[in-house]
C-alpha positions as CSV (number, residue, x, y, z in Angstrom):
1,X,0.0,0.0,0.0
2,X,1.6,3.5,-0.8
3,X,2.4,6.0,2.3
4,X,0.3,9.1,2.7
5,X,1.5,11.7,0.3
6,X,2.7,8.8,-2.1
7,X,1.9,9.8,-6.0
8,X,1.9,7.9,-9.3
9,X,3.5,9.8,-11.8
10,X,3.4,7.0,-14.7
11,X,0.0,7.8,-17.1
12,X,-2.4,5.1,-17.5
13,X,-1.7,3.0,-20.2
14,X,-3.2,3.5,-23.4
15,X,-2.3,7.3,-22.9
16,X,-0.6,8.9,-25.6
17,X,3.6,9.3,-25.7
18,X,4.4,12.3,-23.4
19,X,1.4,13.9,-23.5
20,X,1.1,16.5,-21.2
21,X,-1.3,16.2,-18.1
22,X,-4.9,17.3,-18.8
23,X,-5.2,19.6,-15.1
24,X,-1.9,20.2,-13.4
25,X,-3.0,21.9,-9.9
26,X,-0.5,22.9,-7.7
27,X,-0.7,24.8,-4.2
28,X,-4.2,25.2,-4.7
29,X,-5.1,26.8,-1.0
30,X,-8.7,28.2,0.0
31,X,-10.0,29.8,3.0
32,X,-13.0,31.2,4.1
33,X,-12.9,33.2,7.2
34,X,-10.9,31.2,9.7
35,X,-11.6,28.1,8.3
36,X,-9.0,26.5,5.5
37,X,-10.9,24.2,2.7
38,X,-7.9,23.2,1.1
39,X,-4.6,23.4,2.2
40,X,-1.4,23.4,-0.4
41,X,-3.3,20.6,-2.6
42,X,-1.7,19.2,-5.4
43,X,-4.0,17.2,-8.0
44,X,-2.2,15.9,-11.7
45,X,-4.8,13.8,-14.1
46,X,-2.9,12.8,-17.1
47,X,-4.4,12.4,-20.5
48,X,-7.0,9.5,-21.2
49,X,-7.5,8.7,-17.6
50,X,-10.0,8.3,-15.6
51,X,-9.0,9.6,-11.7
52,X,-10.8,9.1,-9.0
53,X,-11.2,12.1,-6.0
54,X,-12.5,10.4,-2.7
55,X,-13.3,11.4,0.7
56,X,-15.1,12.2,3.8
57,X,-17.7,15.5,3.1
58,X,-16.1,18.1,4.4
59,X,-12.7,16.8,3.4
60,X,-12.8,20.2,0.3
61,X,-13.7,17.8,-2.4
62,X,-16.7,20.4,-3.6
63,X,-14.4,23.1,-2.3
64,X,-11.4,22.0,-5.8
65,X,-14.4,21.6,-8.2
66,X,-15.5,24.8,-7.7
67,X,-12.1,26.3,-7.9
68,X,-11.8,24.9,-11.6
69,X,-15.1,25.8,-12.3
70,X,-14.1,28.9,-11.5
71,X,-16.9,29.8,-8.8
72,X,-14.2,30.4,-5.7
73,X,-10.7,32.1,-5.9
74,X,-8.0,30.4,-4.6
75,X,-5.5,32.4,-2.0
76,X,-2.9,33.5,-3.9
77,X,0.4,30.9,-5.1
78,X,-2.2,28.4,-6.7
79,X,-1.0,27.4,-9.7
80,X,-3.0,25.6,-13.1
81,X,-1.7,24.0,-16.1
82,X,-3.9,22.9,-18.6
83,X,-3.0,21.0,-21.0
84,X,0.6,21.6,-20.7
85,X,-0.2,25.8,-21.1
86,X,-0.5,27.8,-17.7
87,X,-4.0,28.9,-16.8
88,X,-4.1,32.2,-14.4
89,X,-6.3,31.9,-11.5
90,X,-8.8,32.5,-10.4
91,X,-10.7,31.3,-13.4
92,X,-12.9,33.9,-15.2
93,X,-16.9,33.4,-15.2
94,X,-17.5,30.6,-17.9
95,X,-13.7,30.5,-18.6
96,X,-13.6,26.9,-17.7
97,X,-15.5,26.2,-21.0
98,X,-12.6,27.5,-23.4
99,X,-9.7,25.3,-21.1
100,X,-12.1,22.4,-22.6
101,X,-13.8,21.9,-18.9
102,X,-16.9,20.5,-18.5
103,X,-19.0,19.5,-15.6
104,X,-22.0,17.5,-14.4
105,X,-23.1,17.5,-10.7
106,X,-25.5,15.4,-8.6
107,X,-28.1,17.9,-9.7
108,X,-27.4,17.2,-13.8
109,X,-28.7,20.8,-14.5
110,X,-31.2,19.8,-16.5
111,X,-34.7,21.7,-17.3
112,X,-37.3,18.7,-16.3
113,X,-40.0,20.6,-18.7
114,X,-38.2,20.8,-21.5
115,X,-37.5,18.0,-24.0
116,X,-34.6,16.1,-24.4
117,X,-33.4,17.8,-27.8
118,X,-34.0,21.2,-26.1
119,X,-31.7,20.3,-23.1
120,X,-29.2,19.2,-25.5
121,X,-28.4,21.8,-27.3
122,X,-30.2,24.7,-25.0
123,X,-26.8,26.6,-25.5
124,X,-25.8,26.3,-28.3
125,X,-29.6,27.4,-29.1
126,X,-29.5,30.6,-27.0
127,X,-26.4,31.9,-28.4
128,X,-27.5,31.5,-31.9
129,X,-28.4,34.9,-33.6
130,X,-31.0,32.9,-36.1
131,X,-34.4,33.9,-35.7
132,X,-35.8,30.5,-37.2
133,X,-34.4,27.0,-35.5
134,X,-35.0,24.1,-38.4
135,X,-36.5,21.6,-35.6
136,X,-36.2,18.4,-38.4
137,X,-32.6,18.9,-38.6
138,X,-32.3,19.4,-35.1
139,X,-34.1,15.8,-34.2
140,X,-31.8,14.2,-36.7
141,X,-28.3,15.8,-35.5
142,X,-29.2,14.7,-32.0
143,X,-30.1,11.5,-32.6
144,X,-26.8,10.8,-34.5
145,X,-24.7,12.2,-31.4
146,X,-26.8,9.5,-29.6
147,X,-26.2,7.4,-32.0
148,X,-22.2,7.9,-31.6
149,X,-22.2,7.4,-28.7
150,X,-24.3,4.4,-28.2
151,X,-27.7,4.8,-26.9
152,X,-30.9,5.8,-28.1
153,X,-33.5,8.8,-26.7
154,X,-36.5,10.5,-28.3
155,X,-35.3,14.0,-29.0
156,X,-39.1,14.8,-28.3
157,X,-39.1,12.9,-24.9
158,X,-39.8,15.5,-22.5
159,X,-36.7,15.2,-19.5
160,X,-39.1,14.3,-16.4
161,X,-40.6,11.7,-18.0
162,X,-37.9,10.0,-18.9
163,X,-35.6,7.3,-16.8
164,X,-33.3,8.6,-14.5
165,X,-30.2,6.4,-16.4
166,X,-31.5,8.3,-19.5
167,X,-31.6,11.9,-17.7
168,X,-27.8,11.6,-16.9
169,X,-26.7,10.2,-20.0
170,X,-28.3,12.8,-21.4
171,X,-26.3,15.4,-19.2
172,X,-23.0,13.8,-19.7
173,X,-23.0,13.9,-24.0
174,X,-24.8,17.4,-23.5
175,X,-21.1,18.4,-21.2
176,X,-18.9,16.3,-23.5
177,X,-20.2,17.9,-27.0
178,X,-20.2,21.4,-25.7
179,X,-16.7,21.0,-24.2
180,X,-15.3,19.5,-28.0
181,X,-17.1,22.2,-29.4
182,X,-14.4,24.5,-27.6
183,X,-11.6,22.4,-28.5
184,X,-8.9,22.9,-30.8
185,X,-7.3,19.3,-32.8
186,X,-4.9,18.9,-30.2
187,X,-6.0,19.3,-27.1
188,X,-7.8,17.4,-24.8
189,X,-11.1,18.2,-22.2
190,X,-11.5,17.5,-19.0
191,X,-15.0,15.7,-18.3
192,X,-15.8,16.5,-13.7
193,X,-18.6,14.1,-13.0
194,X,-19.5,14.7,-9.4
195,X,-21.5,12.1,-7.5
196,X,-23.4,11.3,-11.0
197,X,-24.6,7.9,-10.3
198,X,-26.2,8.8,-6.6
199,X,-29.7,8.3,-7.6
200,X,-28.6,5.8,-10.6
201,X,-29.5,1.5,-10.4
202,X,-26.6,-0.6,-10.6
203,X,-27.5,-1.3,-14.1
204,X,-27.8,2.5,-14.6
205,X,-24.1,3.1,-13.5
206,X,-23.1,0.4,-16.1
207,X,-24.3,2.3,-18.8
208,X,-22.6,5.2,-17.6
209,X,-19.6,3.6,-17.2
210,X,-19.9,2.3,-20.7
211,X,-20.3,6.2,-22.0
212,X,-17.4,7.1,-19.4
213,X,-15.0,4.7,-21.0
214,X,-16.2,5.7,-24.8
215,X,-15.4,9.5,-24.0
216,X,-11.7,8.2,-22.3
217,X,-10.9,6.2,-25.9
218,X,-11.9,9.5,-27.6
219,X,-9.2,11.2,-25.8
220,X,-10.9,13.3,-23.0
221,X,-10.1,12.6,-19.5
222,X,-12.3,12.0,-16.5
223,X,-12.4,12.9,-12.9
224,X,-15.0,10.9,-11.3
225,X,-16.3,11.6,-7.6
226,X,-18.1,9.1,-5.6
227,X,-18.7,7.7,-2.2
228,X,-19.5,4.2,-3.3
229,X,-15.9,2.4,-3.3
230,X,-17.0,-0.2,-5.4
231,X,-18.0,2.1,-8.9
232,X,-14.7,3.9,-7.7
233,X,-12.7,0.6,-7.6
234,X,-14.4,0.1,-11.3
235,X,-13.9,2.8,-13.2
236,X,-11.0,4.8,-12.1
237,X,-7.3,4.6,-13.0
238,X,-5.7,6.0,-9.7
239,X,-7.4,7.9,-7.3
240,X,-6.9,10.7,-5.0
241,X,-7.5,11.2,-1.1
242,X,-8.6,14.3,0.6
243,X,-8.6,14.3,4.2
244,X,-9.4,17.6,6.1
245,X,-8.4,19.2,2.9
246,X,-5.3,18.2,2.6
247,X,-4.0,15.4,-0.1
248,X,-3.5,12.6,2.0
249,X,-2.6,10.0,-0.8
250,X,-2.5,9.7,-4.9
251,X,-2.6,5.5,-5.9
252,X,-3.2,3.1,-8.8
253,X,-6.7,1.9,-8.0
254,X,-5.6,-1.6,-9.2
255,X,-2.8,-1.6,-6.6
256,X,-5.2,-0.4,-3.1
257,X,-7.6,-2.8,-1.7
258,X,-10.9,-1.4,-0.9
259,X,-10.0,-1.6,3.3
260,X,-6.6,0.6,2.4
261,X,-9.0,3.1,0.7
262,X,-11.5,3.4,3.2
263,X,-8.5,3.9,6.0
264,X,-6.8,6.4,3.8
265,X,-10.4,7.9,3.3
266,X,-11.5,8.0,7.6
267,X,-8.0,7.7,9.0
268,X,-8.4,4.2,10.7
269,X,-9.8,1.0,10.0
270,X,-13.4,0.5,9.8
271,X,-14.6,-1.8,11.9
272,X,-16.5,-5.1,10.2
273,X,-20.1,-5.0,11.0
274,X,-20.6,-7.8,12.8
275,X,-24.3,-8.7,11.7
276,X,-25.7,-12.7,11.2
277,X,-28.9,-13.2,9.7
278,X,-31.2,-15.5,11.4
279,X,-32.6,-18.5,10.1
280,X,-35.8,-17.9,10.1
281,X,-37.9,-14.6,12.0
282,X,-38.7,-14.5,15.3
283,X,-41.0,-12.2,17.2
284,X,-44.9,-11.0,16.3
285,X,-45.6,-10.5,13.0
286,X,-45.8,-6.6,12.7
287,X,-46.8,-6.3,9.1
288,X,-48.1,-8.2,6.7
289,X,-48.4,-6.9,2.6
290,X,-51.0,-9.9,0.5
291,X,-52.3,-9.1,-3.2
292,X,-49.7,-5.9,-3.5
293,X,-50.3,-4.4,-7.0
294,X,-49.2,-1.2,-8.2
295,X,-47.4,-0.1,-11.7
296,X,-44.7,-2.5,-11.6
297,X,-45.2,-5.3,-9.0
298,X,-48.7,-7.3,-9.5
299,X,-49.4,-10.5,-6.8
300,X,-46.6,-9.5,-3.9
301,X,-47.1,-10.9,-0.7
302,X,-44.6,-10.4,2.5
303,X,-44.6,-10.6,6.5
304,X,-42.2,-8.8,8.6
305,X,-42.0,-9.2,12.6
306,X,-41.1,-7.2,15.4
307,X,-37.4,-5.7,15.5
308,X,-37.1,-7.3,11.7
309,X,-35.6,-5.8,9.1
310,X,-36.5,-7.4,5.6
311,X,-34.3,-5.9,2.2
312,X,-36.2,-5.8,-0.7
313,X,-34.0,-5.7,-4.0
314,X,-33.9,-6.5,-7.5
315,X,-32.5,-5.5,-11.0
316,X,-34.2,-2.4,-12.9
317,X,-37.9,-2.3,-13.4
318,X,-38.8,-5.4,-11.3
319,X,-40.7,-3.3,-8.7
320,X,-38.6,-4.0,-5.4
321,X,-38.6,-0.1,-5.6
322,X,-42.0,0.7,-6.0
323,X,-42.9,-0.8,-2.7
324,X,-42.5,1.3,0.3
325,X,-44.3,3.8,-1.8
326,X,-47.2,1.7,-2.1
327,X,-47.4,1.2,1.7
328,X,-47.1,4.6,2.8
329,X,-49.9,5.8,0.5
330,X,-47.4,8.1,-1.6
331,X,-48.1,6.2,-4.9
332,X,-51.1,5.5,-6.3
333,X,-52.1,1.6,-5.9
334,X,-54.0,-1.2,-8.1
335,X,-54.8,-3.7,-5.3
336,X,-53.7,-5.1,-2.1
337,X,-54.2,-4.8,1.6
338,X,-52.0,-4.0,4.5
339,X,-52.3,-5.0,7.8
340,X,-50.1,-3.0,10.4
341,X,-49.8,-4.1,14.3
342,X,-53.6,-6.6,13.6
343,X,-55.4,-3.7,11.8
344,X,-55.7,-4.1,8.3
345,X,-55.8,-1.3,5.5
346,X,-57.2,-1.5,1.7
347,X,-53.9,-0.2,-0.4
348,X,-55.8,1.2,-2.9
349,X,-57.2,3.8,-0.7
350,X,-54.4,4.5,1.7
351,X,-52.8,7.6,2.1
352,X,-49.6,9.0,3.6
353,X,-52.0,10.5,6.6
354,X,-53.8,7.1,7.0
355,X,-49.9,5.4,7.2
356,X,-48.8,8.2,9.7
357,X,-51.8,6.8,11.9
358,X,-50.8,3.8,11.7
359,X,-47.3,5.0,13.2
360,X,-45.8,4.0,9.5
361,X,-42.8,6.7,8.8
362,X,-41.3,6.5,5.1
363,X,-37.9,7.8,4.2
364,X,-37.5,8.6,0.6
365,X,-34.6,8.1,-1.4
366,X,-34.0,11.8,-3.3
367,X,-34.4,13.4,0.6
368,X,-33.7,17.0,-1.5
369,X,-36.7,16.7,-2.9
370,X,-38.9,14.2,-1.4
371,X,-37.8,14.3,2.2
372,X,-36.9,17.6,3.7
373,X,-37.3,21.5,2.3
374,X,-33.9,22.8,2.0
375,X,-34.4,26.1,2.9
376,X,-35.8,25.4,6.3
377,X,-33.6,25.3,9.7
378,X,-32.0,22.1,10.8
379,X,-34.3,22.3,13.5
380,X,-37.5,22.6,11.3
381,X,-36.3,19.8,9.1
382,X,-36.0,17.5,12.2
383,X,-39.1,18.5,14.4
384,X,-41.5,18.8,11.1
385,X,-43.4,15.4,12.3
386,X,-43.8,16.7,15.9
387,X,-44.5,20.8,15.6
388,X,-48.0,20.1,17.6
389,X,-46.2,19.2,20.8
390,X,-44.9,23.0,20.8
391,X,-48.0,25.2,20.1
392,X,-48.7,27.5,20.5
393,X,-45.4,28.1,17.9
394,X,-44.8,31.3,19.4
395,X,-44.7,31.1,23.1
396,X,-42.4,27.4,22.7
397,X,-39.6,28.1,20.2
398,X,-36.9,28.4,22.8
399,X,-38.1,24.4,23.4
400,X,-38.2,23.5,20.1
401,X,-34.4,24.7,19.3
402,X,-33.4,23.1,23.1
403,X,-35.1,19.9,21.8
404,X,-33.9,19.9,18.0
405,X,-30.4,20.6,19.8
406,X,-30.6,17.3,22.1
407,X,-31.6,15.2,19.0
408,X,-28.4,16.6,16.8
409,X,-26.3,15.4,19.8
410,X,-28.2,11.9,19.8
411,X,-27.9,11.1,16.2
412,X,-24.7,12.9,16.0
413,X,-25.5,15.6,13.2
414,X,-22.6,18.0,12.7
415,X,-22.4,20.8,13.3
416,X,-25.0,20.9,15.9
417,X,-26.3,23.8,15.1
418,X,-30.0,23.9,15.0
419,X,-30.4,27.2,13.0
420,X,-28.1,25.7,10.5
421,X,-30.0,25.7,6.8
422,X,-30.9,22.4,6.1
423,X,-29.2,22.2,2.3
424,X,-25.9,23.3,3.8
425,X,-25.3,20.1,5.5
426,X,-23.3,16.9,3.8
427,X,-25.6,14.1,2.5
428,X,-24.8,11.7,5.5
429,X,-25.7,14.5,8.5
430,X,-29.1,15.3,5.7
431,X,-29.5,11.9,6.3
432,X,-29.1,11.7,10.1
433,X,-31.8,14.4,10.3
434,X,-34.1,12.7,8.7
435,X,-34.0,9.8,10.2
436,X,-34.0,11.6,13.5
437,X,-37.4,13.1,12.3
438,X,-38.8,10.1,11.9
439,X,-37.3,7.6,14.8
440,X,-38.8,10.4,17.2
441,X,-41.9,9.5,16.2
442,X,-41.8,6.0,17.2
443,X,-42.7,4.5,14.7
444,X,-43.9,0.8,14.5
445,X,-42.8,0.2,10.8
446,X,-40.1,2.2,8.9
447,X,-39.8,1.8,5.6
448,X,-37.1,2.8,3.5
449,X,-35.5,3.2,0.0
450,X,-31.8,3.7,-0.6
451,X,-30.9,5.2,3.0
452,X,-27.2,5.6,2.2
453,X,-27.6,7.2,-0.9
454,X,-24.8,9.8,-1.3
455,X,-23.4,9.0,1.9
456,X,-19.9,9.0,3.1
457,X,-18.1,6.3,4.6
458,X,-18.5,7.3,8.1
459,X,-21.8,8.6,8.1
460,X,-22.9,5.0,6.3
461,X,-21.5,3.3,9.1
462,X,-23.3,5.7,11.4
463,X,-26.2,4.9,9.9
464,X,-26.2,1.4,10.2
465,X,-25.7,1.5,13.2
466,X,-28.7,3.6,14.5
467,X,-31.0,1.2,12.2
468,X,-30.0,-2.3,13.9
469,X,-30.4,-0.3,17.6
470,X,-33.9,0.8,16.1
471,X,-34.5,-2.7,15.2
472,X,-33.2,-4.0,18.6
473,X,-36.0,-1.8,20.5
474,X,-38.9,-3.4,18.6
475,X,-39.7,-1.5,15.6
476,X,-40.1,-3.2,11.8
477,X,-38.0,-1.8,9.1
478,X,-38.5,-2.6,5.2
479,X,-35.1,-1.3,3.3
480,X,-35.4,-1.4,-0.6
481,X,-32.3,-1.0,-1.8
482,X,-30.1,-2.0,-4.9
483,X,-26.9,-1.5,-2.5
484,X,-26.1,-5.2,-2.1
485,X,-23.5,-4.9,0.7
486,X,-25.8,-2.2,2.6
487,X,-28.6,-5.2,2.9
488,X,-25.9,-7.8,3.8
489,X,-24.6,-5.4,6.6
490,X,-28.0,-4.9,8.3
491,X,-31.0,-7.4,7.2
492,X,-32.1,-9.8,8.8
493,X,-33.7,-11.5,5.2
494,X,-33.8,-10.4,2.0
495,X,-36.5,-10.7,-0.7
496,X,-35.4,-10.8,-4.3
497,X,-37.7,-9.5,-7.0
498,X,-38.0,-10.6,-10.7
499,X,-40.6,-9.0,-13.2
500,X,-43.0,-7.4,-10.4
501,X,-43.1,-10.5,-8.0
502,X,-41.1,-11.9,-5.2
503,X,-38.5,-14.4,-7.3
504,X,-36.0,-15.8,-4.0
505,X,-36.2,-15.2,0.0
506,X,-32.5,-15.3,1.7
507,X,-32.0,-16.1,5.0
508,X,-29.5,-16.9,7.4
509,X,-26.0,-17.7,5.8
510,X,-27.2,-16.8,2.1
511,X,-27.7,-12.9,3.8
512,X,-24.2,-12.0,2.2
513,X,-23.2,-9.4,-0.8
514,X,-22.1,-11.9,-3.6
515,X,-25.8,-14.2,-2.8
516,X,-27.9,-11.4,-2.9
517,X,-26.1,-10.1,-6.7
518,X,-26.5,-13.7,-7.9
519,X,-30.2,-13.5,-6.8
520,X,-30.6,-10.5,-8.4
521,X,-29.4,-11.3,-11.7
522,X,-30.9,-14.4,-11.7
523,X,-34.0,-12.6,-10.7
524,X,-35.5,-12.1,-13.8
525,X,-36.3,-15.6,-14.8
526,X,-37.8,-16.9,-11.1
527,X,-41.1,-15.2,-10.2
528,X,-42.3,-17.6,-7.6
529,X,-44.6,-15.0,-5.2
530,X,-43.7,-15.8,-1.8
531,X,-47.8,-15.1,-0.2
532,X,-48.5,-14.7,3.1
533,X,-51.3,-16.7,4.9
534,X,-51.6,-14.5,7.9
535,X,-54.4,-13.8,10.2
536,X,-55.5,-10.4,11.5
């Protein structure tokens, strides 16, 4: 394993003679007030590779992306080369578009009412000084950059309506042909994806993978940010390590096992999480789901008992996903009944206020949008579920704050500042907060979907943590997840889906990462229900 500090100066092979590095960043320094972001960083990605930037949030990852985007200025002795040619800093507004930079956040920037063609070349569009835009030769220029690079989308397709794998495919050629349009013969681009594939399925991230390594062969470069170890472990050609914003290590992927990254990542060893499924379930049956029918599932059946938590997983479009939705009330529902704690509930008329009464609490997986409002206090997001204990409003917000304050400390949300603004906090302490909101609650059944979604190391950990001690003091939880290792580390069983129905059931010993994939893949040719006989 290479020491802290330890670089790789050789460029990945396939790169071209003695091509000079794409981004050269040297002493790159930034503070605001008294706090420093980055300290004396040093980042080199050579041409044609894909490099990896990893760590904890709040280690300045955000902090060097928005340096070359040119939205902060560094403190003064930064250096840039691009491209071989030295770039002054701090970047000019939209300067980072002639170096042959492009970038594609969490976010994508796309405009959900538009249509795909209209997102695609919505620049190119605006700056044009024609009065008259030829739509037919439009549709048929966009479909053969499609077509270049692989994939195929209705240029009429309007954006939200469209798959998610789609939307950031979308984004990525839209970044990719803009930056080329920049380019001179010779040089090359710089493609930033940053944390593209959070709300992506695994079979998703393959196809962007495949459109990340046809953009490397054309000779662009890619720096890929992530969380998940395993896409970084994938994709990447060496990576690099910030740790309290400073570079604490630059490897060959190939050469660093995935425990050396996460200790270079967190600073120590992470501790296995020691977690056996049982055989079979014990303890009262809290739920139980017969005749579940909604878009994509049709005939699903399931029990889950006391202090249980059940995984529900599967490839793309078999349903697993669809399901807490269903429960709650948040999506509309075909057929099916629900009986919670001995009182059943016809699906097709629940609602997210009949589910709440039921002491149900759902935890979405886009918590931006789904799960908190962003502009609100820390202290709003996390008391949201329980404001009638302080009214009147007025006369009780001194106990609110005090209370808000205790349950930051609890679930160890930093900073613990209760008049924080929600949307300023990382993804893992968003996540803490919301799952604070609801565990105060206490609810009898918690259903989840994809609860470390764009979480860091730590904070993952963290989290799995507070769900088996929720599970340990009695309360149900249902996780639908495509994170395989994630339901290993905390389920108790796992149900596989295939084509809208319950294919394979794990328990005990088959409870493990590589069981549950196989299932999954296999998952679309088994569609043997498991039903549920259960009496109220």
């Amino acid at each position: 394993m290479p020491a802290p500090h330890s670089t790789t100066p050789a460029a990945p092979q396939g790169a071209a003679g003695e091509a000079p590095p794409v981004i050269a960043l040297r002493h790159l320094t930034k503070r605001f007030g008294g706090a420093t972001a980055l300290d004396d960083v040093a980042l080199t990605i050579e041409h044609g590779e894909v490099h990896g930037l990893l760590g904890e949030n709040g280690s300045g990852k955000s902090t060097l992306i928005k340096v070359l985007a040119g939205y902060h200025a560094p403190e003064p002795g930064a250096e840039l080369e691009v491209n071989g040619r030295p770039v002054r800093l701090p970047l000019a507004p939209n300067q980072f578009r002639e170096l042959g930079l492009c970038f594609v956040h969490q976010d994508l920037g796309l405009i959900g009412d538009l249509t795909v063609l209209e997102n695609l070349r919505i620049g190119e569009l605006a700056a044009s000084r024609s009065l008259r835009i030829r739509w037919s030769r439009e549709r048929r220029a966009a479909r053969e950059t499609f077509e270049r690079y692989g994939f195929d989308l209705d240029p009429d397709a309007i954006v939200n309506e469209i798959p998610e794998t789609d939307r950031a495919l979308l984004a990525i050629v839209r970044a990719v042909e803009e930056m080329r349009a920049t380019l001179a013969h010779d040089e090359r681009g710089l493609l930033v994806l940053d944390e593209p594939t959070v709300f992506l399925p695994r079979e998703g991230v393959q196809r962007l993978f495949a459109l990340v390594r046809d953009i490397v062969a054309r000779d662009a470069s890619v720096l890929f940010v992530s969380h998940d170890l395993d896409e970084v472990r994938e994709i990447t050609d060496r990576v690099t390590v910030l740790r309290d914003g400073r570079v604490h290590a630059t490897v060959v992927t190939a050469e660093a096992t995935e425990a050396e990254l996460v200790e270079l990542i967190i600073g120590r060893s992470l501790a296995a999480f020691e977690h056996t499924a049982p055989e079979r379930p014990s303890g009262d049956t809290t739920l139980a789901v017969r005749d579940l029918a909604g878009r994509t599932v049709d005939g699903v059946g399931f029990e889950a008992h006391r202090g249980e938590i059940v995984g529900l997983t599967g490839i793309i479009g078999s349903g697993f996903d669809e399901v807490p939705y269903l429960l709650f009330g948040a999506r509309p529902c075909r057929a099916g009944e629900l009986v919670v704690g001995g009182r059943s509930h016809p699906l097709p008329l629940m609602t997210p206020r009949d589910a709440l009464a039921a002491r149900m609490a759902l935890l979405p997986a886009n918590r931006q949008v789904d799960g908190s409002v962003g502009t609100l206090s820390v202290a709003e997001n996390a008391m949201l579920q329980v404001l009638d204990r302080y009214r009147p409003a007025a006369l009780r917000l001194r106990r609110l704050r005090s209370d808000a304050a205790a349950l930051l400390d609890r679930f160890d949300v930093r900073p613990r500042d209760p008049d924080a603004e929600y949307a300023s906090l990382s993804g893992g302490n968003q996540q803490k907060v919301l799952l604070a909101k609801w565990l105060q609650t206490e609810p009898q059944v918690l259903l989840l979907h994809e609860p470390t979604q764009g979480v860091d190391i730590g904070a993952r950990e963290q989290i799995f943590t507070l769900l088996r001690d929720e599970a340990q003091r009695g309360t149900t939880i249902v996780c639908a997840s495509s994170d395989h290792e994630q339901l290993a580390a905390v389920c108790d069983r796992v149900l596989v889906f295939g084509r809208g129905r319950i294919a394979r059931e794990l328990t005990g010993a088959d409870v493990t990462k590589t069981r549950i994939a196989e299932a999954a893949l296999n998952s679309s040719a088994g569609t043997a229900s498991i039903t549920t006989d259960t009496e109220e």
